[in-house]
SETI-630591 format. One record per residue: residue in three letters; x, y negated, z of N, C-alpha, C in turn. Coordinates in steps of 0.1 Angstrom, whole numbers, always signed. Example, Ala and Ser with C-alpha at 12.3 -4.5 7.8 and 13.67 -1.06 7.14 Angstrom:
! residues 2
ALA|+132|+57|+78|+123|+45|+78|+132|+33|+78
SER|+128|+22|+71|+137|+11|+71|+129|+0|+79
//
This chain:
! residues 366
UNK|+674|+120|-421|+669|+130|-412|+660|+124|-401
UNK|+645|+134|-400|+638|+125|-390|+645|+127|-374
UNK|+641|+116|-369|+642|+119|-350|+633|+129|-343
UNK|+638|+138|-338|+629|+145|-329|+623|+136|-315
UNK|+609|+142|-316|+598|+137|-311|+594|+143|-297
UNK|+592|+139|-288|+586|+140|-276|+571|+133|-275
UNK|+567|+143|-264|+553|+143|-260|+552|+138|-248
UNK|+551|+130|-245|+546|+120|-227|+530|+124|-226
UNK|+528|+134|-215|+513|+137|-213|+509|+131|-199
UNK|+501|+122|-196|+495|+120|-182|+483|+115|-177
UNK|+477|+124|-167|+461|+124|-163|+454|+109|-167
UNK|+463|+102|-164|+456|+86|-161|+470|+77|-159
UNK|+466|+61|-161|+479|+53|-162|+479|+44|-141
UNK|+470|+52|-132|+470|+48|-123|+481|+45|-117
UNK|+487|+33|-111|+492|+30|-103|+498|+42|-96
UNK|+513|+45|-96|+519|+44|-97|+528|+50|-117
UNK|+514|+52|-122|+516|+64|-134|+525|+53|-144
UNK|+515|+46|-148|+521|+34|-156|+534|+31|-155
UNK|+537|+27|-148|+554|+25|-149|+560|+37|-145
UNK|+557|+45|-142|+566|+58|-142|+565|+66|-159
UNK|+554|+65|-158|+557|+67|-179|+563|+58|-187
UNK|+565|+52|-183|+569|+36|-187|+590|+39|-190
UNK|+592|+40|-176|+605|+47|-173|+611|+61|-175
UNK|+600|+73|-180|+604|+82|-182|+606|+82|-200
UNK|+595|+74|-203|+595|+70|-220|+613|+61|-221
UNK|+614|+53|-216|+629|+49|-216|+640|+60|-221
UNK|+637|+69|-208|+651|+77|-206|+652|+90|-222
UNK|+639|+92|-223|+636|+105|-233|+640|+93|-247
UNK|+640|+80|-244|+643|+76|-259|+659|+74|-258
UNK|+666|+73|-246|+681|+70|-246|+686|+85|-246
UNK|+680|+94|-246|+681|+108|-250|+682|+114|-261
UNK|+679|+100|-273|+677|+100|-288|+664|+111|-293
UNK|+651|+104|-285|+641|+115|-292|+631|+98|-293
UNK|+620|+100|-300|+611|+94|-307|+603|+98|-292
UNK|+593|+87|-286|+582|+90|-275|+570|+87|-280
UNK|+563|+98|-283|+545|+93|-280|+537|+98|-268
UNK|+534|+89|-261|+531|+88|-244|+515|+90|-245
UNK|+508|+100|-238|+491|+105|-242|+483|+102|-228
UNK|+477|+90|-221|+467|+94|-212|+453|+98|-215
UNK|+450|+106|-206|+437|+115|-208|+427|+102|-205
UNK|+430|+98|-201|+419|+87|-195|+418|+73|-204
UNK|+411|+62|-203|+410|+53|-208|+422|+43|-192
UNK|+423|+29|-204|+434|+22|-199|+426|+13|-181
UNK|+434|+10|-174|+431|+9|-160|+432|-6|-160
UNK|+439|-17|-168|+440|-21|-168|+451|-31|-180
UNK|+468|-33|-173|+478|-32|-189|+477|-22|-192
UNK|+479|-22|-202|+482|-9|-214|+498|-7|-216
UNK|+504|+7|-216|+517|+11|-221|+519|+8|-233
UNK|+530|-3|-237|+529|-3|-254|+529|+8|-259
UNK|+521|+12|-272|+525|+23|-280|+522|+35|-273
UNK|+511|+39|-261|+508|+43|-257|+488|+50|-264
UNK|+489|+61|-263|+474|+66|-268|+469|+69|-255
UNK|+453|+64|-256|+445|+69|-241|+437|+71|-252
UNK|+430|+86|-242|+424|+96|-254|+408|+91|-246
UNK|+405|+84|-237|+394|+81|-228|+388|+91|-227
UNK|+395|+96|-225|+379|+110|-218|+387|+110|-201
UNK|+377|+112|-195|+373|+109|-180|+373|+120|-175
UNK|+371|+131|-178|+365|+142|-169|+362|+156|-182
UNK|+363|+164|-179|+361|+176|-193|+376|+183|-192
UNK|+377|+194|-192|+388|+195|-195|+388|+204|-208
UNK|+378|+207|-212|+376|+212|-222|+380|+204|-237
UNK|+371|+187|-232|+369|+177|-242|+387|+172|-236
UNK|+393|+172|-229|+405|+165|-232|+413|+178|-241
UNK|+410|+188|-240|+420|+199|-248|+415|+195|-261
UNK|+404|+196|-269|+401|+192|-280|+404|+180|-284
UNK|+404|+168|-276|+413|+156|-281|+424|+152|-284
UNK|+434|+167|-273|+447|+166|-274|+450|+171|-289
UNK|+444|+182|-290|+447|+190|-304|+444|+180|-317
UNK|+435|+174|-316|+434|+162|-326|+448|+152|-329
UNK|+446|+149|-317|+460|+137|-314|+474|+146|-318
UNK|+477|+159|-319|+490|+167|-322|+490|+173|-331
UNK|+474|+170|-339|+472|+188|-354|+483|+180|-362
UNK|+493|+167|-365|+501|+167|-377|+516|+165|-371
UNK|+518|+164|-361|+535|+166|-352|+537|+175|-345
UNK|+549|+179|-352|+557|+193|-338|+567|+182|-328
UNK|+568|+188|-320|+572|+184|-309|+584|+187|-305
UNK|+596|+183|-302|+610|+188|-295|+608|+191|-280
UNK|+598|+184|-275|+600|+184|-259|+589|+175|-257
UNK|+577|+187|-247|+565|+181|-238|+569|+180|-223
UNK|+567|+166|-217|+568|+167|-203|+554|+163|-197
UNK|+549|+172|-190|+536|+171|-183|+537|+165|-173
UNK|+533|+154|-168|+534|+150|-156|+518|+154|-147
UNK|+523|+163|-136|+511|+166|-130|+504|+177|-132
UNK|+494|+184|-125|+489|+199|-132|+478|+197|-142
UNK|+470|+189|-138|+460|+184|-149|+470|+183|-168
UNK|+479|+175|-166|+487|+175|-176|+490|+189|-185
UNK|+497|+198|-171|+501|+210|-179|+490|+218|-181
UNK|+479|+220|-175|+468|+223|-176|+463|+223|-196
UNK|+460|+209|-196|+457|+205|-209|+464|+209|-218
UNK|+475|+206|-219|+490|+208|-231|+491|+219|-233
UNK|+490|+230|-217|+496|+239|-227|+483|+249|-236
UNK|+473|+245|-231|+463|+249|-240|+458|+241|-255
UNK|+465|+231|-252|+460|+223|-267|+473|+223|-277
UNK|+488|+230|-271|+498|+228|-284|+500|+239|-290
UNK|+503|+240|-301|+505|+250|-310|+512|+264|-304
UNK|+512|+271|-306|+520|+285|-298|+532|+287|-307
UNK|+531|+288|-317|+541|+289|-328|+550|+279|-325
UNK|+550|+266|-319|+558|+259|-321|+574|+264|-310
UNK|+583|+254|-317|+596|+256|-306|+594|+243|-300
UNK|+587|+244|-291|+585|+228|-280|+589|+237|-267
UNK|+599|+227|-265|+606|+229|-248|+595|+222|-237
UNK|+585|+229|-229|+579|+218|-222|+586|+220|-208
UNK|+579|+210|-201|+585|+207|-190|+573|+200|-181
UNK|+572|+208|-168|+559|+204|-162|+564|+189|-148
UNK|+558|+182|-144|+565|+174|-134|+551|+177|-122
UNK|+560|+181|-110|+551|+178|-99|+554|+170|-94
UNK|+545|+160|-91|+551|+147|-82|+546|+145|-68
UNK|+543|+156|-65|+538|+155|-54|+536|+170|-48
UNK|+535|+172|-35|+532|+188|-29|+517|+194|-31
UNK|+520|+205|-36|+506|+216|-37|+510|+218|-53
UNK|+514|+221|-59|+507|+219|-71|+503|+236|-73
UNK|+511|+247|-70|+503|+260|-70|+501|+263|-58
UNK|+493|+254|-49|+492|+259|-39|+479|+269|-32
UNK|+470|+265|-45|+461|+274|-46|+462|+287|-57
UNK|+459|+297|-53|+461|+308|-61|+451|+309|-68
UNK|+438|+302|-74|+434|+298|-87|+445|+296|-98
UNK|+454|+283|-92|+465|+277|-100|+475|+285|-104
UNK|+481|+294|-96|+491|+308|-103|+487|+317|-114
UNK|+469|+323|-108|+465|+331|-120|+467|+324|-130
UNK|+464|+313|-129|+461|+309|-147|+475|+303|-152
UNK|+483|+297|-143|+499|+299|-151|+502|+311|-153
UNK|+504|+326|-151|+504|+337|-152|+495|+340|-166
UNK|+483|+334|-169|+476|+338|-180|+481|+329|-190
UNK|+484|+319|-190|+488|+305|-198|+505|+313|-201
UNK|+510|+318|-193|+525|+320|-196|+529|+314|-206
UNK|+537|+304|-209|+541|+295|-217|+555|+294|-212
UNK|+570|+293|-215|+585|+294|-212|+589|+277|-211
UNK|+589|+276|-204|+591|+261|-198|+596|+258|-185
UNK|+600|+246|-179|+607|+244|-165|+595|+237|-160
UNK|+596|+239|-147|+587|+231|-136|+597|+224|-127
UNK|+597|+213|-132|+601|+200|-116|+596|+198|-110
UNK|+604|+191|-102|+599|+184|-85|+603|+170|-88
UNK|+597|+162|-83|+606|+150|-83|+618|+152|-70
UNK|+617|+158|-61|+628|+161|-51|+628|+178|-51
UNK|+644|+177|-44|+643|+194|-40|+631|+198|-31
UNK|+626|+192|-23|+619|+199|-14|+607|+198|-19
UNK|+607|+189|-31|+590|+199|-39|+596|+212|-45
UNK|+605|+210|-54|+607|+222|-60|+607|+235|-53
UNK|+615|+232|-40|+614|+243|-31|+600|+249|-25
UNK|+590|+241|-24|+578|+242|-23|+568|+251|-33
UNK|+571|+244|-42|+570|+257|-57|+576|+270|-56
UNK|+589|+269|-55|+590|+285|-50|+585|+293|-43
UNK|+583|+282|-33|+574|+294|-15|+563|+293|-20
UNK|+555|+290|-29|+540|+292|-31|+541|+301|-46
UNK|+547|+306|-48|+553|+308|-64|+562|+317|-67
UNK|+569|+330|-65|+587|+334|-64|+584|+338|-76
UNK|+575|+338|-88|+578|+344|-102|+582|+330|-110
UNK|+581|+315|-102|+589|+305|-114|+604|+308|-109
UNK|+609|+306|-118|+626|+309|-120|+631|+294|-124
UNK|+624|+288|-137|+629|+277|-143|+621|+267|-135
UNK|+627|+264|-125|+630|+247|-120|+642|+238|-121
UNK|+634|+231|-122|+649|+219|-117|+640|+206|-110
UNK|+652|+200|-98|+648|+183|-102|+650|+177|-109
UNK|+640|+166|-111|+636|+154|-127|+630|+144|-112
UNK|+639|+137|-110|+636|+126|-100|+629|+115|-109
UNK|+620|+106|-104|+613|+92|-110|+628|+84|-114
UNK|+627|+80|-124|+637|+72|-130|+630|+63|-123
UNK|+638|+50|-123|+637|+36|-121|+644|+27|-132
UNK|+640|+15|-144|+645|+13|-151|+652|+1|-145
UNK|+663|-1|-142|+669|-12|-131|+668|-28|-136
UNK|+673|-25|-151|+675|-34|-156|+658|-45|-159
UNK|+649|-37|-159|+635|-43|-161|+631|-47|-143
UNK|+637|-39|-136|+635|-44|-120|+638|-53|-119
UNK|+656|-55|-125|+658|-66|-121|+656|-81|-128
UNK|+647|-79|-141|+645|-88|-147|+630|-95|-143
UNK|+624|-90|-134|+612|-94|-130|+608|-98|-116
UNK|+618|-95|-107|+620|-92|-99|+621|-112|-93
UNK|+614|-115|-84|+611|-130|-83|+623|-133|-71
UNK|+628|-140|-74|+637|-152|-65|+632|-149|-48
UNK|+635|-149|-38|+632|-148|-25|+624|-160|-26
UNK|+628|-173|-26|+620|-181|-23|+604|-182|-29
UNK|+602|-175|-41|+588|-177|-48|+582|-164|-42
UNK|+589|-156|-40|+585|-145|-35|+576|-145|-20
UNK|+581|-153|-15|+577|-155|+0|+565|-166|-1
UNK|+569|-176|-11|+553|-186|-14|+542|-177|-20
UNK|+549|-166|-27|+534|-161|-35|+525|-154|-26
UNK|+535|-146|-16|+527|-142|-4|+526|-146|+14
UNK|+530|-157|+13|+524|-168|+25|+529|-159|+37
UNK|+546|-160|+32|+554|-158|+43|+560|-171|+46
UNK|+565|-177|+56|+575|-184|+60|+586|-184|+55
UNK|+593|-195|+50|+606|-195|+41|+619|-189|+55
UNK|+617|-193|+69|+628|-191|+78|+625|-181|+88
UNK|+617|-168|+83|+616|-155|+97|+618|-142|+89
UNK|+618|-135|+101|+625|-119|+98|+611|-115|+91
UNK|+614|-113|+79|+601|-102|+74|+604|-89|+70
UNK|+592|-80|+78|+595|-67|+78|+586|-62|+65
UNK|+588|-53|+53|+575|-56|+41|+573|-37|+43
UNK|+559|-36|+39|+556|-24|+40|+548|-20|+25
UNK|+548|-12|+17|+539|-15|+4|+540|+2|+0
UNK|+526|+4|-1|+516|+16|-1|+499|+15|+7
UNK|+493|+19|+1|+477|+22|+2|+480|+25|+19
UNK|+469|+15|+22|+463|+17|+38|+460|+36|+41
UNK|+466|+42|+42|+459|+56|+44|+467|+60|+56
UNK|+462|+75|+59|+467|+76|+68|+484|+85|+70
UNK|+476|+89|+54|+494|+97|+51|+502|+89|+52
UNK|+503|+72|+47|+512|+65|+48|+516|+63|+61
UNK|+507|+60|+77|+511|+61|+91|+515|+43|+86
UNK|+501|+36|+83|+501|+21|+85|+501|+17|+101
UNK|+494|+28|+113|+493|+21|+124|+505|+26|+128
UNK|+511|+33|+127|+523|+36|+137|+534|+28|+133
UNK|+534|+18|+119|+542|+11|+115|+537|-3|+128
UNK|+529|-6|+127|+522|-14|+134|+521|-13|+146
UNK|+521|-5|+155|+524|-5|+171|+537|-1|+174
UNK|+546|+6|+164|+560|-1|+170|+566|-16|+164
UNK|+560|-17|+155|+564|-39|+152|+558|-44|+166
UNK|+549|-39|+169|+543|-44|+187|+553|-46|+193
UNK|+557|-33|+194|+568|-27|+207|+580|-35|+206
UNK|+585|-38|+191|+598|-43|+193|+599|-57|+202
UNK|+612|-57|+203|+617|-65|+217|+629|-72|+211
UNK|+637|-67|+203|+652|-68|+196|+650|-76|+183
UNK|+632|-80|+178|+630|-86|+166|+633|-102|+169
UNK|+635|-109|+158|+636|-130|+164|+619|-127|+165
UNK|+614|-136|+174|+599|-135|+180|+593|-141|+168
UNK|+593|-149|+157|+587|-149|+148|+587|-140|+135
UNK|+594|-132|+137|+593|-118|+125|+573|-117|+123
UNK|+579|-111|+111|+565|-110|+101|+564|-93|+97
UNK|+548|-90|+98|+547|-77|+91|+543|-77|+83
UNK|+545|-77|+71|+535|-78|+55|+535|-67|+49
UNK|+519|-61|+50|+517|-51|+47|+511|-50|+34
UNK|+520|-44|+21|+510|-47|+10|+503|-38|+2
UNK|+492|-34|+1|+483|-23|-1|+470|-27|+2
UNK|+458|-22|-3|+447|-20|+4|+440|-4|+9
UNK|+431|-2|+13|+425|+14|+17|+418|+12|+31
UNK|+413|+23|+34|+403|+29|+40|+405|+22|+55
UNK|+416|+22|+56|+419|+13|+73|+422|+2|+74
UNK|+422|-5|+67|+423|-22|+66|+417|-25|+79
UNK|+404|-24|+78|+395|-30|+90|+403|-28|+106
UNK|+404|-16|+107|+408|-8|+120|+423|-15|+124
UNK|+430|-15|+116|+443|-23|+108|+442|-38|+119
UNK|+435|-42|+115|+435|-56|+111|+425|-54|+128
UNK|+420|-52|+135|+418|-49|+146|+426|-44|+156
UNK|+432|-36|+153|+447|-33|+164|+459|-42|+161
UNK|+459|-50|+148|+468|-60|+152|+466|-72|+164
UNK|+451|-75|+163|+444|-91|+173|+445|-78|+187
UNK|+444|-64|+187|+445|-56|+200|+455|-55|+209
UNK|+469|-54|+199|+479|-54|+200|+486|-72|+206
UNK|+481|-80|+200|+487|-88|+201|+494|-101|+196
UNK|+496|-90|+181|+504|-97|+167|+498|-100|+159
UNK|+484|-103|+156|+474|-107|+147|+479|-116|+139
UNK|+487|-128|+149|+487|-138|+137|+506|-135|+136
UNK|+511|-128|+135|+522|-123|+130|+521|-112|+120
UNK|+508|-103|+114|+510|-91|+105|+502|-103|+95
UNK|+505|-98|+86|+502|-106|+72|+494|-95|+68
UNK|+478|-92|+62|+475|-82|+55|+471|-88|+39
UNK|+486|-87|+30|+488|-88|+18|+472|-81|+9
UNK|+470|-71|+9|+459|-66|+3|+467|-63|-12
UNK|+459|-53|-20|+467|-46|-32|+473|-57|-40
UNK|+488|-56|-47|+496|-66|-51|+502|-59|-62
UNK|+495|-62|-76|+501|-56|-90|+519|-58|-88
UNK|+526|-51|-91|+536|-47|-101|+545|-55|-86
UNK|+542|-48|-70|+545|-48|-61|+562|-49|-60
UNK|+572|-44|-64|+580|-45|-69|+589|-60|-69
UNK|+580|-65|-78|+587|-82|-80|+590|-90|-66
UNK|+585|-86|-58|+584|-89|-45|+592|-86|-34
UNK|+600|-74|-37|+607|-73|-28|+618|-77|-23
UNK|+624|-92|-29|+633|-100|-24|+623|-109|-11
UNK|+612|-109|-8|+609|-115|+3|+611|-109|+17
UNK|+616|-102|+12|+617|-89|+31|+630|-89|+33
UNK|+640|-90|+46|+643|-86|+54|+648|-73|+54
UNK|+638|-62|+60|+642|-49|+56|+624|-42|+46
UNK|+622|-33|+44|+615|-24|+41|+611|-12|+49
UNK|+599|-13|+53|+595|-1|+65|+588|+9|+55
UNK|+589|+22|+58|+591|+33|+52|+580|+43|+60
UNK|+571|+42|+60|+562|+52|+76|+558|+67|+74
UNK|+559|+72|+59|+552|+81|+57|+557|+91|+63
UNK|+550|+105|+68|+556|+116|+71|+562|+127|+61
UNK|+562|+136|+65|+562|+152|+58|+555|+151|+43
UNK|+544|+146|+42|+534|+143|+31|+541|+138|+19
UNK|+550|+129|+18|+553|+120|+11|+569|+129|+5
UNK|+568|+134|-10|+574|+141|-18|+587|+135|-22
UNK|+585|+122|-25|+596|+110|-27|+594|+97|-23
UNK|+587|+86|-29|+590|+73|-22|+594|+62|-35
UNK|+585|+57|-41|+591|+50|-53|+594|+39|-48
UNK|+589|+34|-35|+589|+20|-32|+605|+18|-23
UNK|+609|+31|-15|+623|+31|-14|+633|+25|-27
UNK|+628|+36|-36|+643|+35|-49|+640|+19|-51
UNK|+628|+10|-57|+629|+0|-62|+634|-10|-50
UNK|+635|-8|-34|+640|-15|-23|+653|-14|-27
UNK|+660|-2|-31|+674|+4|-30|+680|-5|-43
UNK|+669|-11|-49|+675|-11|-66|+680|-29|-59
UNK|+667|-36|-51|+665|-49|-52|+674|-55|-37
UNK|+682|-46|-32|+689|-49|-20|+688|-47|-7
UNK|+674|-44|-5|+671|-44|+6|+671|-37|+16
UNK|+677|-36|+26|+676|-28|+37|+662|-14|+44
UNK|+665|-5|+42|+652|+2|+44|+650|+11|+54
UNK|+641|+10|+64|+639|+24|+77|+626|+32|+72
UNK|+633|+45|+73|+624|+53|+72|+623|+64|+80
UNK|+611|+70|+76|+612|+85|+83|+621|+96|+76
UNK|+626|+106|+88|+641|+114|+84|+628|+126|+78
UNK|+621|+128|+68|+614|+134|+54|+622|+143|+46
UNK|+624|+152|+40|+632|+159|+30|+625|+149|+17
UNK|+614|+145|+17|+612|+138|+3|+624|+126|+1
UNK|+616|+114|+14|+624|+103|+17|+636|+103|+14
UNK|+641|+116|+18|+658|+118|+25|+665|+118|+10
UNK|+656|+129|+0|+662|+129|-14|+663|+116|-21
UNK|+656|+107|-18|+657|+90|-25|+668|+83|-16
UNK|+669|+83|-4|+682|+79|+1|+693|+77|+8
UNK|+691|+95|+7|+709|+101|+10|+708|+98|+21
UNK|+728|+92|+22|+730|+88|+35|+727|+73|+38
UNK|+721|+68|+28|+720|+52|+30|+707|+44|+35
UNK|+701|+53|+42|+689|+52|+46|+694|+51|+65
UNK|+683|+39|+72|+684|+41|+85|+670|+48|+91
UNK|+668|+61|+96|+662|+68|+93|+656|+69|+108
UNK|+642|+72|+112|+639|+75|+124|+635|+91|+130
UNK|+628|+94|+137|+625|+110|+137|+615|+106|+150
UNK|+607|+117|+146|+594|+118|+157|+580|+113|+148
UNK|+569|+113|+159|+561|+108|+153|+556|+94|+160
UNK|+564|+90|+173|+559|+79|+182|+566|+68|+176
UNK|+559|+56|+180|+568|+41|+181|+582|+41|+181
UNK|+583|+45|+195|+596|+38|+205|+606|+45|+192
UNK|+605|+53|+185|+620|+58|+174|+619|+48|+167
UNK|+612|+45|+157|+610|+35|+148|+609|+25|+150
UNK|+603|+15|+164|+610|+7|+169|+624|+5|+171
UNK|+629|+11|+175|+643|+13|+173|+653|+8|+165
UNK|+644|+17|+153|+653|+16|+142|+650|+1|+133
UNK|+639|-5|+139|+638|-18|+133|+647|-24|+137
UNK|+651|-21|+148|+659|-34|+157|+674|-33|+153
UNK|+679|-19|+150|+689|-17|+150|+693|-21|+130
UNK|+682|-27|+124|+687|-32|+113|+683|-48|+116
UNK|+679|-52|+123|+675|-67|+122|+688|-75|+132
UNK|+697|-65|+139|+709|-71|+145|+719|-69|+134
UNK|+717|-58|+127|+734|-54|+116|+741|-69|+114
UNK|+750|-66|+116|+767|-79|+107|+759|-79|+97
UNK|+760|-92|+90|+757|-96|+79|+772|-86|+67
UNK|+783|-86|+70|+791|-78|+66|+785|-63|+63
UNK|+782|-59|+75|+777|-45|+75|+764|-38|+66
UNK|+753|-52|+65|+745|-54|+60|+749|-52|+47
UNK|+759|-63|+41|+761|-59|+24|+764|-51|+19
UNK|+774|-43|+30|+780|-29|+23|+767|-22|+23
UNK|+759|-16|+33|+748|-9|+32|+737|-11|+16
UNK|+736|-24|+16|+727|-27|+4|+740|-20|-10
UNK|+750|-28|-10|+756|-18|-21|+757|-6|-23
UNK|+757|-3|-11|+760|+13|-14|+744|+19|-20
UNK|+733|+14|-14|+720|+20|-19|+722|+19|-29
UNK|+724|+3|-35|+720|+2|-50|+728|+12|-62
UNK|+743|+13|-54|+751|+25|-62|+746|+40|-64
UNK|+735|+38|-51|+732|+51|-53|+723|+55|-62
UNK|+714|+42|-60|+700|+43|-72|+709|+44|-85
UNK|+719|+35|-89|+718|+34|-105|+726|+50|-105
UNK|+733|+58|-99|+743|+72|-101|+731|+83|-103
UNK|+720|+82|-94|+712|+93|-96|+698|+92|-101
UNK|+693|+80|-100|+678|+74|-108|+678|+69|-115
UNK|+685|+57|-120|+684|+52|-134|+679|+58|-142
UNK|+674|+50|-150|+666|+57|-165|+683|+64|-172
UNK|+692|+60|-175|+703|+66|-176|+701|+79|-173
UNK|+702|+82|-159|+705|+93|-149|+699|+104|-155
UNK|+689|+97|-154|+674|+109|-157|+675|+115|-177
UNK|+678|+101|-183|+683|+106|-199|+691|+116|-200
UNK|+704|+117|-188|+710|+129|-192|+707|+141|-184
UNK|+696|+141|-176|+693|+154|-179|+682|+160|-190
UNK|+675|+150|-194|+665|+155|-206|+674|+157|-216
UNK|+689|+152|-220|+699|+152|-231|+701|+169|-228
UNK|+708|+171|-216|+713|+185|-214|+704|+193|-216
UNK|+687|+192|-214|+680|+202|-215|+677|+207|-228
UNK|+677|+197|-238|+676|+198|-254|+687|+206|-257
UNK|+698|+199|-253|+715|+204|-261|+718|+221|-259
UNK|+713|+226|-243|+717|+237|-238|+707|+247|-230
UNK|+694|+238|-232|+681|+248|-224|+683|+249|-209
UNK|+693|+242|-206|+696|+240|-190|+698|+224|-185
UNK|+694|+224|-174|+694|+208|-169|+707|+205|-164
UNK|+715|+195|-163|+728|+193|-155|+724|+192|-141
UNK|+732|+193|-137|+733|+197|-122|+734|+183|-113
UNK|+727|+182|-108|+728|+164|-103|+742|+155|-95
UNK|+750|+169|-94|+766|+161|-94|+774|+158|-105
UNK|+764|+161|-118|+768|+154|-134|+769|+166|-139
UNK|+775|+178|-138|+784|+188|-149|+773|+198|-152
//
């Protein structure tokens, strides 16, 4: 008897795509289905093993007719579209006749937020679920949406076991990026923008008072503010204390060199992948109190509110004193929390339940 087959669809293998296909192809195969993973785009750089890039760039016409190429001799058990462009394409290039369960993923806020995008789900009508990666996308979909019924959360798996096999020693970690082997480093990792709130991370590392006076800020990302960045540090004062790392592949490996993990984004930010893989790798993380954020980490998050410094200052200080006792339980408990609800595991059984019963399990397991 053959294995039933799943369809991995995604716009492009951009940073953060790649290993999030990477991880969702995991979990659909510990679900016992066969994965063939489709970017519309040509490859960015590594390639997904076993992965098809259909290279078309732009067309949504020419990616529908590619898709149909790529699918005229396999039916499908289950399409997951990651993104609207994804469901956009799929569901006009798969068979109608078929019994394919799809499943659309928003990984981020708006996806019908324009009411172009409703008509044409309303004309596309196709019987499928739309995720969130957190409740408060999903909820988001509803308030822009009350005719979807079939949601659920489908949170970003994290594959732990590949985290932690790559994942560099503290000490190599800190030589690769020209931190000092003996100070508090604070690590920040996301694109200079402004949704991420790089300067507000940065004028409360100013403010703090409660850090050891050689604490480090290593910010790793590049974007649009670097320059301005990198000017309000020598303004500020801490010029030769912020480290500007600049973009750093497969970011991740790295996170044994930090201390804690600063978290800056606001309201904007849907989830937070760089939390779960902090959560996976030990480390202590402050963030902003987010419904995205908050869905990646619970109660194990030390969390700030507002939009000024002096909170977030705060909250640096109040993890750079913790008992080293206090400290460990904290890190365990995150990491318990990553492997219970994100693991590639986690996430297998709800794509298992969705096959078996047309319904997702409920994220307290049953």
């Amino acid at each position: 008897m053959s294995t039933a087959r799943a369809l991995q669809l995604c716009p492009n293998d951009h940073p953060p795509f790649l290993d999030l296909c990477r991880s969702h192809a995991a979990a659909l195969e510990l679900a016992g289905l066969d994965v063939d993973t489709v970017f519309f785009g040509a490859p960015r750089g590594e390639r997904l093993d076993g992965a098809t890039y259909l290279a078309v760039e732009r067309g949504t016409r020419h990616m529908i007719d590619a898709l149909r190429r790529h699918c005229a001799r396999q039916c499908y058990a289950l399409v997951v579209a990651h993104r609207y462009r994804a469901y956009q394409v799929g569901t006009r290039a798969l068979r109608r006749g078929d019994a394919t369960l799809l499943v659309t993923v928003a990984h981020e806020f708006g996806m019908f937020a324009r009411a172009r995008r409703r008509w044409r789900r309303r004309l596309l009508a196709r019987d499928g679920w739309f995720a969130g990666v957190s409740q408060a996308v999903v909820d988001e979909l509803q308030r822009h949406d009350a005719s979807l019924t079939r949601t659920l959360v489908l949170p970003n798996p994290a594959d732990i076991d590949r985290l932690d096999a790559t994942r560099l020693p503290r000490a190599a970690a800190r030589e690769q990026l020209a931190i000092p082997q003996s100070v508090h480093a604070v690590g920040m990792i996301g694109r200079l923008h402004p949704e991420k709130r790089p300067l507000l991370a940065l004028e409360a590392f100013a403010a703090a008072r409660g850090l050891p006076d050689d604490a480090r800020l290593v910010l790793i990302g590049d974007g649009t503010l670097r320059a301005s960045l990198e000017s309000s540090a020598e303004s500020l004062g801490v010029g030769s204390r912020v480290r500007f790392a600049g973009y750093v592949p497969d970011a991740a490996r790295y996170l044994s060199a930090f201390d804690t993990l600063l978290f800056a984004s606001g309201a904007t930010e849907a989830f937070g992948m760089a939390l779960l893989e902090a959560m996976v790798a030990g480390v202590p993380v402050v963030c902003a109190d987010m419904p995205g954020p908050r869905s990646v980490l619970g109660p194990q998050g030390c969390y700030f509110s507002g939009d000024g410094p002096p909170q977030l200052t705060s909250a640096l200080e109040r993890v750079a004193q913790m008992p080293d006792a206090a400290r460990t339980q904290l890190c365990a408990a995150q990491r318990a929390h990553a492997e219970r609800s994100f693991s590639v595991q986690a996430v297998a059984g709800i794509y298992r339940s969705l096959l078996s019963t047309g319904e997702p399990r409920r994220r307290d397991g049953s």
